[in-house]
ZAMARGU-4260 file (C-alpha; in steps of 0.2 Angstrom, whole numbers, plus 5000, padded with zeros to 4 digits):
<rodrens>
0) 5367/5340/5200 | 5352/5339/5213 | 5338/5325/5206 | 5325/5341/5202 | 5337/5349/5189
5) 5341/5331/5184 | 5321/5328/5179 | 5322/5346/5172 | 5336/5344/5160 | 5329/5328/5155
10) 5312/5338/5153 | 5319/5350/5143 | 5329/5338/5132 | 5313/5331/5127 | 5304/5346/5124
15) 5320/5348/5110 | 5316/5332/5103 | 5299/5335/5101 | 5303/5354/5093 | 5318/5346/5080
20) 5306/5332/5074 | 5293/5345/5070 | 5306/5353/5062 | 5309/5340/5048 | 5303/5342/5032
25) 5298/5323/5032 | 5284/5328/5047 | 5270/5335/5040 | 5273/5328/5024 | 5262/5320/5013
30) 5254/5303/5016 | 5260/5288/5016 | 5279/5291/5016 | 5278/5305/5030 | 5273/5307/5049
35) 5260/5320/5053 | 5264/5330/5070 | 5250/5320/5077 | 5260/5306/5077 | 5276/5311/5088
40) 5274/5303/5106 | 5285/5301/5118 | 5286/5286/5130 | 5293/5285/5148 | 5302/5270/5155
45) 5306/5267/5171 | 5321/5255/5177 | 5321/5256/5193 | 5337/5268/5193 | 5345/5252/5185
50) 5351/5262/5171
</rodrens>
């Protein structure tokens, strides 16, 4: 696999996660024992292709 369709399937993993956690009931639940949809973020960490 070339490192463009790497960075795509990783992309597109992502995007999955993001869609299945808004999927859960618990997400846009009520307040306090639930996450609101604003609340999914993703974060990015590089390592230097020590992984």
């Amino acid at each position: 696999m070339d490192i463009g369709a790497a960075k795509m399937k990783n992309i597109w993993d992502h995007m999955r996660a993001v869609n299945l956690l808004q999927a859960l009931p618990e997400v846009d639940g009520e307040w306090p024992y639930a996450l609101t949809p604003e609340a999914i973020a993703l974060v990015q960490s590089a390592t230097g292709g020590r992984q």
